[in-house]
C-alpha positions as CSV (number, residue, x, y, z in Angstrom):
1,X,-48.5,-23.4,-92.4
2,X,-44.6,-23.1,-93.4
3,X,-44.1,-23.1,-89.4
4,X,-46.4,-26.0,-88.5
5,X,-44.1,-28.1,-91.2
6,X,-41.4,-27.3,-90.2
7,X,-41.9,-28.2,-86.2
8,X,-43.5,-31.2,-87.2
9,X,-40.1,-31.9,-89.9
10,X,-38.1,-31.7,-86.2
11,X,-40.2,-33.7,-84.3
12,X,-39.9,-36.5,-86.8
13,X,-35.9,-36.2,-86.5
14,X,-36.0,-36.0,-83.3
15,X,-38.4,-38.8,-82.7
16,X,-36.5,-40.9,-85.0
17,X,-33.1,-40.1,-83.3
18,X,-34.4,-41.3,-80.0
19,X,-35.9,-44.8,-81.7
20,X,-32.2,-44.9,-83.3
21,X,-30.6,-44.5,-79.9
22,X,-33.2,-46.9,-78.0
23,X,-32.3,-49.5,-81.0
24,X,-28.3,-49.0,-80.6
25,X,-29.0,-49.6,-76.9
26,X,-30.7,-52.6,-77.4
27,X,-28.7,-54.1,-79.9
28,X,-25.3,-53.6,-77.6
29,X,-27.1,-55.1,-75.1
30,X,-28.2,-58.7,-76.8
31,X,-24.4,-58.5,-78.4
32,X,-22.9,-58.2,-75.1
33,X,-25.4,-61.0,-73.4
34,X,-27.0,-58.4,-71.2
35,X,-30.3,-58.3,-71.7
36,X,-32.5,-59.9,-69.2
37,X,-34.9,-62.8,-70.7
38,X,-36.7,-66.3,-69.9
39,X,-36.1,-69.6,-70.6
40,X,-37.6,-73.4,-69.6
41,X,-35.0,-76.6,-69.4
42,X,-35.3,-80.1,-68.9
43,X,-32.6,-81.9,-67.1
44,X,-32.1,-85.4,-67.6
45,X,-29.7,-87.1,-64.3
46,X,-28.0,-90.5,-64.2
47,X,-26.5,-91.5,-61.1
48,X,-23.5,-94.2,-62.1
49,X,-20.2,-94.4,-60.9
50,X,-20.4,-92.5,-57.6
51,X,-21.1,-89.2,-60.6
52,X,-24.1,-87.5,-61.7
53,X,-23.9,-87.5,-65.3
54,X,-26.3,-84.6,-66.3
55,X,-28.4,-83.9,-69.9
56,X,-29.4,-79.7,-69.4
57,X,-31.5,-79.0,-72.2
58,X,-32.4,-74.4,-72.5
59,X,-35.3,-73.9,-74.7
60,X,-36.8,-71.0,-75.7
61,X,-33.4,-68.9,-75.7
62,X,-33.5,-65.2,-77.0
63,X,-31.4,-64.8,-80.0
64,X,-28.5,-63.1,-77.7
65,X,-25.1,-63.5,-76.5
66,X,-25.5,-66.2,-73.3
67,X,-22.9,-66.1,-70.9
68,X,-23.0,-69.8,-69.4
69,X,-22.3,-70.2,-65.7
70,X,-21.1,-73.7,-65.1
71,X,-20.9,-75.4,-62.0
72,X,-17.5,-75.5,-60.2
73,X,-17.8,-79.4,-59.5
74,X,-18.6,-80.1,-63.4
75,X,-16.2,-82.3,-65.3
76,X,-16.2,-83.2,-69.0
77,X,-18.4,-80.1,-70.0
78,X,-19.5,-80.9,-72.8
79,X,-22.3,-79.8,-75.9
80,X,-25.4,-82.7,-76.3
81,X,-25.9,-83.3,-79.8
82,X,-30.0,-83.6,-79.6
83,X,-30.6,-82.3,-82.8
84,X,-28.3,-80.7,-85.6
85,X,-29.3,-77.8,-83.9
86,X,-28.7,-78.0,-80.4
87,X,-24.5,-77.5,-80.6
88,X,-24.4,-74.5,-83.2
89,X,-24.5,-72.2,-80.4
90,X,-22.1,-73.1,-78.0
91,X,-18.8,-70.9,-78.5
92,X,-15.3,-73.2,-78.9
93,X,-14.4,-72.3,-75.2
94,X,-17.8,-73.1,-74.3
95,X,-18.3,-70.4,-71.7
96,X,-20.9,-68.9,-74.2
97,X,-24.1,-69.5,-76.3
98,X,-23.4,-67.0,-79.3
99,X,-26.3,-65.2,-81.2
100,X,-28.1,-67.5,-83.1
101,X,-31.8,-68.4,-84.0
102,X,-32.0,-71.7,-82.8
103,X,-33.7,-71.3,-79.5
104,X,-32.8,-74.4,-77.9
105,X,-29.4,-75.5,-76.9
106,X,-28.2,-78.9,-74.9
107,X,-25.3,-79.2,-72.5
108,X,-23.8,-82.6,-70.7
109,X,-21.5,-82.9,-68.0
110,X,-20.2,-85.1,-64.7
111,X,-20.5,-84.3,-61.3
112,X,-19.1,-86.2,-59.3
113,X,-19.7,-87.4,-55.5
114,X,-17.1,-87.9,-53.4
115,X,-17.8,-91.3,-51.6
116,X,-20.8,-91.7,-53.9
117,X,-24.4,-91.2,-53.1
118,X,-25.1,-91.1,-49.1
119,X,-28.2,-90.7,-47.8
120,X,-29.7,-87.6,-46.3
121,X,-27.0,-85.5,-48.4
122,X,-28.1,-82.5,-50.2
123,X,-26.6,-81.5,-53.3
124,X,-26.2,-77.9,-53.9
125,X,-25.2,-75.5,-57.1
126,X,-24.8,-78.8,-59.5
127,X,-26.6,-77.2,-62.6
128,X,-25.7,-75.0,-65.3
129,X,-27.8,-71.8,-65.2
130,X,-27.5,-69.1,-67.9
131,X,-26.5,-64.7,-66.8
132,X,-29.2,-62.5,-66.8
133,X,-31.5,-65.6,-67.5
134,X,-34.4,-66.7,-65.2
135,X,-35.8,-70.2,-65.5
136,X,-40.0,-70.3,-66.1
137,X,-40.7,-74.0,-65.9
138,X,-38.2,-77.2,-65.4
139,X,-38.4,-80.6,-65.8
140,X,-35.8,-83.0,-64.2
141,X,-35.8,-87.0,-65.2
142,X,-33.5,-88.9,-62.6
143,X,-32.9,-92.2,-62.7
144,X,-30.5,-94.8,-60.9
145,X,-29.6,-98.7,-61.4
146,X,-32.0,-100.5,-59.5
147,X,-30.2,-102.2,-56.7
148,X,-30.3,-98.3,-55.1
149,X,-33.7,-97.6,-53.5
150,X,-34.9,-94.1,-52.0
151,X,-36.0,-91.0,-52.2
152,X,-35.1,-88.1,-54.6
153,X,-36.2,-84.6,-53.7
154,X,-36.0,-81.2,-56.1
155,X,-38.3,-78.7,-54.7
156,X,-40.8,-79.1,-57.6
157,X,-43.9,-81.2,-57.4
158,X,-43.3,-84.7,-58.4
159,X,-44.7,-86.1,-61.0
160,X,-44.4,-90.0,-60.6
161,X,-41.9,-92.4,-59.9
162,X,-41.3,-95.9,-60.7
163,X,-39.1,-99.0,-59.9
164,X,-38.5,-101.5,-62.9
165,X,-36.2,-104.5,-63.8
166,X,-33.1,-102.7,-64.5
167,X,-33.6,-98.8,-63.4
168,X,-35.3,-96.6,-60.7
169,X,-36.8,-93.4,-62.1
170,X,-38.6,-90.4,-61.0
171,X,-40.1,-87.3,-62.6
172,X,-40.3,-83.3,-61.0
173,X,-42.2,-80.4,-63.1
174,X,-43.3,-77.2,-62.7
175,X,-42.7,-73.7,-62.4
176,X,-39.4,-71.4,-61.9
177,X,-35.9,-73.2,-61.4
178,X,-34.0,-76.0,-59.6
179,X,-30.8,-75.7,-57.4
180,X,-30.4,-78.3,-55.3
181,X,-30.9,-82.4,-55.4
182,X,-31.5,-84.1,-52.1
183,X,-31.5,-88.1,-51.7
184,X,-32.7,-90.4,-48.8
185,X,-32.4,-94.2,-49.0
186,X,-34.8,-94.9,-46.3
187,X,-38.5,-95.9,-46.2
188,X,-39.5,-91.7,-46.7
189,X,-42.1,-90.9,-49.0
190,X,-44.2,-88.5,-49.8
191,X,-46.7,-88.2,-47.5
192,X,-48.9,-85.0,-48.7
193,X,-48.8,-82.7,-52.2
194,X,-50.5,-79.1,-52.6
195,X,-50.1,-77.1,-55.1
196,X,-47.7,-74.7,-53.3
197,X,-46.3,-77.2,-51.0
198,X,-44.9,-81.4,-50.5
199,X,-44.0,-82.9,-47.9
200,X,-41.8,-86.2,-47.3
201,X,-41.9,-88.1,-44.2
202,X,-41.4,-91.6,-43.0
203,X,-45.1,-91.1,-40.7
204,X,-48.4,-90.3,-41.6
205,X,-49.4,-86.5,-41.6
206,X,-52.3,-86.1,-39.2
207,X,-55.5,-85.4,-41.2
208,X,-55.8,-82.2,-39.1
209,X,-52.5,-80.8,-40.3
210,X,-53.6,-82.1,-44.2
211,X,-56.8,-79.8,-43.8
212,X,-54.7,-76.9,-41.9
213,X,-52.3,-76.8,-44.8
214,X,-54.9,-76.8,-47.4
215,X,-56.0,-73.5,-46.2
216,X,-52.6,-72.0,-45.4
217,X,-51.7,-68.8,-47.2
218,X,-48.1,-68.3,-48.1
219,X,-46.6,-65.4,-49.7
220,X,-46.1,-66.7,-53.0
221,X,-47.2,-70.1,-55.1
222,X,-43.7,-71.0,-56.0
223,X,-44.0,-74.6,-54.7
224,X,-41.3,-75.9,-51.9
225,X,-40.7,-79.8,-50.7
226,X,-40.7,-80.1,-46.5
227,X,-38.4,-82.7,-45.6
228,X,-39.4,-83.9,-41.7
229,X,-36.3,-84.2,-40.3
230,X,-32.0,-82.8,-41.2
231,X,-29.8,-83.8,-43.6
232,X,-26.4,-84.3,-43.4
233,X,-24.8,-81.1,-42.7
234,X,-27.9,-79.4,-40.9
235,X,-28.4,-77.5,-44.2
236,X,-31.4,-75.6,-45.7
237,X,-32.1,-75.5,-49.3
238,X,-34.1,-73.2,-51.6
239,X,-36.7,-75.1,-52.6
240,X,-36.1,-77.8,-50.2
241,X,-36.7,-77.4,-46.5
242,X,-35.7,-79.6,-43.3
243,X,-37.4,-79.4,-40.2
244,X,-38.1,-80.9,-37.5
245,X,-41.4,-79.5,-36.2
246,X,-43.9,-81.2,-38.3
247,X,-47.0,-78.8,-37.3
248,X,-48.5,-75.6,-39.2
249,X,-46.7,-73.1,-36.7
250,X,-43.8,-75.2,-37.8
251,X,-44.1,-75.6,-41.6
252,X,-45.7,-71.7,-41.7
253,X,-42.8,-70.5,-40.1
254,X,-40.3,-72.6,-42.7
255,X,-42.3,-71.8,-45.4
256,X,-42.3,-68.1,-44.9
257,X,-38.8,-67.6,-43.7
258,X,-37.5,-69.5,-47.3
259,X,-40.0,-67.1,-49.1
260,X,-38.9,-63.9,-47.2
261,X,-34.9,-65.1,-48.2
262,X,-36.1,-65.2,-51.6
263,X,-37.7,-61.6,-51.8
264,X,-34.7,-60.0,-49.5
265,X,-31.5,-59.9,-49.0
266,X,-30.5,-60.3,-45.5
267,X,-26.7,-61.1,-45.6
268,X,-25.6,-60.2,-42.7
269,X,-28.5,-59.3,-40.9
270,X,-29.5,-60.6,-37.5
271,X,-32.6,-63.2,-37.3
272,X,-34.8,-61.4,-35.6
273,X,-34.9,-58.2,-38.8
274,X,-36.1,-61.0,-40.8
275,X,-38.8,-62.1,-38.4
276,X,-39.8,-58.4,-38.1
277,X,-39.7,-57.9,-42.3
278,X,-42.2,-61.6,-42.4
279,X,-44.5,-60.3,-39.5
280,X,-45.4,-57.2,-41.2
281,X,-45.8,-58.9,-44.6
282,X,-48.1,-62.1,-43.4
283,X,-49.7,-59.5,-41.1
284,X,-48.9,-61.8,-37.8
285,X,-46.8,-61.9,-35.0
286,X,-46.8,-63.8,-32.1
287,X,-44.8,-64.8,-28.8
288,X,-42.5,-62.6,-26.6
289,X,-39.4,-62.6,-29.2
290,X,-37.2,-59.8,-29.5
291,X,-39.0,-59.2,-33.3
292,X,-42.5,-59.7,-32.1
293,X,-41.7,-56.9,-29.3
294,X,-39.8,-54.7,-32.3
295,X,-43.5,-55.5,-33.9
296,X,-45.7,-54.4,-31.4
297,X,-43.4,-51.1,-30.7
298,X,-43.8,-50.1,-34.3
299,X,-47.8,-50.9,-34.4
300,X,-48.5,-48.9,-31.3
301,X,-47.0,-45.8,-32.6
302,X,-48.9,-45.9,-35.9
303,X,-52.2,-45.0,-36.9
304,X,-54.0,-47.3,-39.4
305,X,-52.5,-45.1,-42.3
306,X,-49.1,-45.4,-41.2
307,X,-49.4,-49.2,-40.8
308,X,-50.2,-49.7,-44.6
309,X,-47.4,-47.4,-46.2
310,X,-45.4,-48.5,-43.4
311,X,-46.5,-52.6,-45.2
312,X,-46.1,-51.3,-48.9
313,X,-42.5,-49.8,-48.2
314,X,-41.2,-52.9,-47.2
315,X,-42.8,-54.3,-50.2
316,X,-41.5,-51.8,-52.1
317,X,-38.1,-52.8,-50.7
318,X,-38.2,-56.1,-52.5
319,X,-35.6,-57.6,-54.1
320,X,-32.9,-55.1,-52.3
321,X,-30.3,-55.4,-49.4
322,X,-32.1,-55.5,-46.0
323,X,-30.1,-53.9,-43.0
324,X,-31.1,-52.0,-39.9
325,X,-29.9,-48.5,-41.8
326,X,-32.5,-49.1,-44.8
327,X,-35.5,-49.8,-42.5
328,X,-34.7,-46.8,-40.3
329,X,-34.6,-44.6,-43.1
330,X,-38.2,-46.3,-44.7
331,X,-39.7,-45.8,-41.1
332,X,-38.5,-42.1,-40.7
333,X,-40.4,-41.7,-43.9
334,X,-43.8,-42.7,-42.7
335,X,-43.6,-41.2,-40.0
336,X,-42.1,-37.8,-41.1
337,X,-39.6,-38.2,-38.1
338,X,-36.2,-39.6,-38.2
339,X,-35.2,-42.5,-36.2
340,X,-32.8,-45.2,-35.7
341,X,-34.7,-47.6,-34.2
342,X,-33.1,-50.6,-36.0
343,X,-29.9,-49.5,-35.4
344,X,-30.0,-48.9,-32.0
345,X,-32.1,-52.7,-31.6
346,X,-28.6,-54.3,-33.3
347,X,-26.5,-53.8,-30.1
348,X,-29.2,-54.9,-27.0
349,X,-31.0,-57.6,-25.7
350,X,-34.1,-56.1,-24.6
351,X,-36.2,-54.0,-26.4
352,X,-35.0,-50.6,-27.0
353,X,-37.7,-48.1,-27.6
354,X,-39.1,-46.2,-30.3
355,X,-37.8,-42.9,-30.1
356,X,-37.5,-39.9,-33.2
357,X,-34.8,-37.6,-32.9
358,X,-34.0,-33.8,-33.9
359,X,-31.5,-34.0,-36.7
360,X,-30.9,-30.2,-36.2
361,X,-27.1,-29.2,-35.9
362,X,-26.7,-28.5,-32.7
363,X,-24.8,-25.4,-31.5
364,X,-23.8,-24.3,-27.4
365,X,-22.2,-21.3,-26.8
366,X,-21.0,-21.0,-30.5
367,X,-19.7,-24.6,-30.6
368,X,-20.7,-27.8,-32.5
369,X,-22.2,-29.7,-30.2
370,X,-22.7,-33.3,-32.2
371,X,-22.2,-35.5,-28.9
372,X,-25.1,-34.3,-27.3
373,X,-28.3,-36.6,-28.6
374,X,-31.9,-35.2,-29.3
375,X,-34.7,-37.3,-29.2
376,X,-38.3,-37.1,-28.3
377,X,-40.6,-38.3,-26.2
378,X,-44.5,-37.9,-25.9
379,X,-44.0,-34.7,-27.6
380,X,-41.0,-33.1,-25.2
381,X,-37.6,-32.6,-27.1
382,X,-34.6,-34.2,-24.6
383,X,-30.9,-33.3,-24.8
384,X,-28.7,-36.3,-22.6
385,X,-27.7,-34.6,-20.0
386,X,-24.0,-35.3,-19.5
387,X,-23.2,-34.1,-22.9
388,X,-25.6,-31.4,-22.7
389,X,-24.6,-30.0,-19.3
390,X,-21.1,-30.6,-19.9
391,X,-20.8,-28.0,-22.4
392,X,-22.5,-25.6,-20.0
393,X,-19.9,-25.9,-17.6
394,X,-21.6,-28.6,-15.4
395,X,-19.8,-31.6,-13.6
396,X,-22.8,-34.8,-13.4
397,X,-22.0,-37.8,-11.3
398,X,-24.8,-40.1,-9.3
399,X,-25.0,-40.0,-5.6
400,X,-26.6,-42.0,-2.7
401,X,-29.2,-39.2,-2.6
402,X,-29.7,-38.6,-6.2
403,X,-28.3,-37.3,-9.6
404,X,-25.9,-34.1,-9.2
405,X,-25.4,-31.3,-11.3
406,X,-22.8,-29.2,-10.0
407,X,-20.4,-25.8,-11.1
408,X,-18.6,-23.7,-9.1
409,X,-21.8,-21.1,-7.9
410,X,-24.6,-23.2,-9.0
411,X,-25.2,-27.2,-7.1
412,X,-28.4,-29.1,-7.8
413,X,-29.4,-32.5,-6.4
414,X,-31.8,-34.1,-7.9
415,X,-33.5,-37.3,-5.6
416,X,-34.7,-40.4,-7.5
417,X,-38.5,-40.7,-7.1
418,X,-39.4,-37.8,-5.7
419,X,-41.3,-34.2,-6.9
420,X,-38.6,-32.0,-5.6
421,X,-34.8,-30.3,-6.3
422,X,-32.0,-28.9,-4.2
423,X,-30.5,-25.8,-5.8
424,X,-27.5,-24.1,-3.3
425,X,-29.0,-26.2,-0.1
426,X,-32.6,-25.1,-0.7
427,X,-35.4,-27.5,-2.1
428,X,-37.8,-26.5,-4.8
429,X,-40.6,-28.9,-5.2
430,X,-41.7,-29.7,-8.8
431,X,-44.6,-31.4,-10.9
432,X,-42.7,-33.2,-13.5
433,X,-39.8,-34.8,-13.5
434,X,-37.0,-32.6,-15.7
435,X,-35.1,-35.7,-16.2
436,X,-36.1,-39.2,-18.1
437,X,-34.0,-42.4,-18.0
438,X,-33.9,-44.5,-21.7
439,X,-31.8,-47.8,-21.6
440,X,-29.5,-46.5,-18.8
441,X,-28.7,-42.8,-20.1
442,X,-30.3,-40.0,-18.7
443,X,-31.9,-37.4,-20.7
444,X,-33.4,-33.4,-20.1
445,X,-36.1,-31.9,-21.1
446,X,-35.4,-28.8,-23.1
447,X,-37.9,-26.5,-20.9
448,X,-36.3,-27.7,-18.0
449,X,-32.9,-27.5,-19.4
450,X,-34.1,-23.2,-20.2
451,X,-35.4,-22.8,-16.5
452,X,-32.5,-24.5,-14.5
453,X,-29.4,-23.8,-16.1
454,X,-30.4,-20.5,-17.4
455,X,-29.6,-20.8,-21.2
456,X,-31.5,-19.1,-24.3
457,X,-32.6,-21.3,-27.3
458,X,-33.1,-20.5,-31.1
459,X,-34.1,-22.4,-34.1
460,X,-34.3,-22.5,-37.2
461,X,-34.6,-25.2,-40.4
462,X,-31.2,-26.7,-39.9
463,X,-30.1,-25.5,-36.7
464,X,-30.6,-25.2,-32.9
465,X,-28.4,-22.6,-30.9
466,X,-28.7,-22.7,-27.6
467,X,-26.5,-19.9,-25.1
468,X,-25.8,-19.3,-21.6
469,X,-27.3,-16.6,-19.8
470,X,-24.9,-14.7,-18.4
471,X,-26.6,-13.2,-15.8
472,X,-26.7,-15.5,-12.4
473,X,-29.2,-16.4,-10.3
């Protein structure tokens, strides 16, 4: 009994040091504005004097140190005096919302437009947002004197707009956060409004695209405004897309690319890893593109297993940096083999295949022998050959009559396209071939490689030792 007391005295004190420890943690972290949390705002805009003058309203702030992120076009920053409330947080240099239980704060500031409002112009990174915060629901008012007519686009659904005597005014809301304004002063309107997507056109949508798009699964429900045709500087938004192929390959395509960017991070990445990343997540490919070609390589060396890890990887790979390395190393994982597919893709045109290679160190006649590439193919391990045969004491060039392999005692001649050899003048016929070609570089298989240049292999875990024979045949 004195025993069971005793253990259960240190499990209390250790229990309560690690609740201690967990509550230091957490309190640095809300001192030092680092925990992560939620928020909604309503934004109120007024476009007057070639400026945006802007009303941000947070509520539902954690009580926490906020860092606040202003824009880098703001002028006159400035706290909104809502309430008797809605200034007490705002620190004196007002890069800061300081701890405090009132949960909802209000900023005001200018933006201004150089040369005023234009049409078709797309205004990016004009609001306040708040570190480690993400936005659940905004609601943005904008309104405008009302000799100046158009069309105000945010990426949320709109609510309703109106024209009166003195003001035009329009309403967005709904779910996650805003980040860029877009304005067109012509006859465009919207023209069709899901609950995932809207799109703004000055022509009709086709009742066959309006059914088409009803049905159309994208990858999330954060909803997205299609603009049918460019803007200004041929930019793309966030939440607001431009294109100018108003059909559902079109808007699928748009839709999915803006949703893939928003999942991943492809900085620096060509297109077509992107297209390959979407295919595998919508579960569709199509056309003769380099990714649709990457696609179908990958599918046909896959069994139905390996195609959904191969799907919940990339998932899995979600809100990381996407390059050619990463996806090579998630694809030697499924498939228990490494590969640098990817990689190798980056630097040609054309397709270059799926191939795994032997990550063995690789050792000839005692030496490191790290120039010489492994890889296989339907089974058969491969060494290139000019590396490979180099080491051995080979000289390889191509001739008129085939690939030679020659040293001082021992010449070989080896004719493109047909079952035979020439070792020392004499032909040897043959049922396979012992070389392959892959994108221009030759390659040996390793039995081959044993039988015709007379060399002994061992292996182990971590290492591959092949020696010369020294006898000569």
């Amino acid at each position: 009994m004195k025993y069971a007391v005793s253990f259960f005295i240190v499990l209390f004190l250790i229990v309560s040091g690690l609740l201690f420890f967990q509550y230091q943690v957490y309190s640095d972290k809300l001192e030092t504005g680092q925990g992560e949390f939620t928020y909604s705002q309503e934004i109120e805009i007024q476009y007057r004097d070639h400026s945006l003058d802007i009303r941000q309203h947070f509520k539902n702030l954690p009580n926490q140190k906020i860092d606040i992120k202003w824009p880098l076009l703001a002028v006159n920053p400035e706290c909104f005096l809502e309430s008797e409330q809605t200034c007490d947080r705002l620190s004196e240099d007002k890069t800061k919302f300081e701890m405090g239980e009132s949960r909802s704060q209000s900023l005001s500031y200018v933006i201004p437009l150089d040369g005023g409002l234009q049409s078709k112009q797309l205004l990016k990174d004009i609001f306040v947002s708040l570190n480690n915060g993400s936005v659940s629901y905004s609601t943005i008012h904008i309104s405008t004197d009302s000799q100046i007519s158009g069309q105000w686009i945010t990426g949320l659904p709109l609510i309703g707009q109106q024209s009166l005597s003195l003001v035009n005014y329009a309403m967005f809301s709904g779910k996650g956060d805003v980040k860029e304004l877009y304005f067109q002063s012509d006859d465009m309107k919207e023209q069709l409004s899901t609950d995932t997507i809207s799109i703004y056109s000055t022509k009709e949508i086709p009742e066959q695209l309006t059914e088409q798009l009803k049905a159309i699964q994208f990858l999330n429900d954060d909803h997205v405004s299609i603009v049918h045709g460019e803007n200004l500087l041929k930019e793309q938004g966030e939440r607001i897309l431009f294109i100018n192929d108003l059909t559902i390959e079109g808007i699928n395509q748009s839709v999915i690319f803006n949703q893939i960017d928003s999942l991943y991070d492809f900085k620096d990445s060509p297109a077509w890893l992107k297209e390959v990343v979407a295919a595998f997540i919508t579960g569709s490919v199509s056309g003769e593109t380099k990714s649709s070609k990457v696609v179908n390589e990958i599918i046909d060396k896959m069994t139905d297993k390996h195609l959904e890890k191969w799907v919940q990887k990339i998932k899995d790979l979600e809100g990381t940096k996407i390059t050619s390395e990463v996806l090579d190393d998630a694809l030697s994982e499924v498939l228990k083999m490494h590969t640098d597919f990817f990689t190798l893709n980056l630097s040609e045109e054309d397709l270059y295949p799926l191939l795994f290679s032997d990550e063995r160190e690789l050792i000839v006649d005692g030496i490191n022998a790290n120039d010489v590439k492994l890889v296989y193919q339907n089974g058969l391990l491969y060494y290139s050959s000019g590396e490979m045969l180099a080491r051995l004491g080979y000289e390889v060039s191509e001739g008129p009559n085939g690939y030679y392999v020659n040293s001082d005692l021992r010449k070989f001649r080896f004719p493109e396209g047909h079952n035979f050899y020439v070792f020392n003048q004499r032909r040897y016929d043959t049922i396979s071939n012992p070389f392959i070609e892959i994108m221009g570089k030759r390659y040996i298989e390793e039995s081959w490689l044993q039988r015709l240049f007379l060399v002994e292999i061992e292996k182990t875990n971590n290492e591959i030792l092949i020696s010369p024979i020294t006898t000569l045949q």
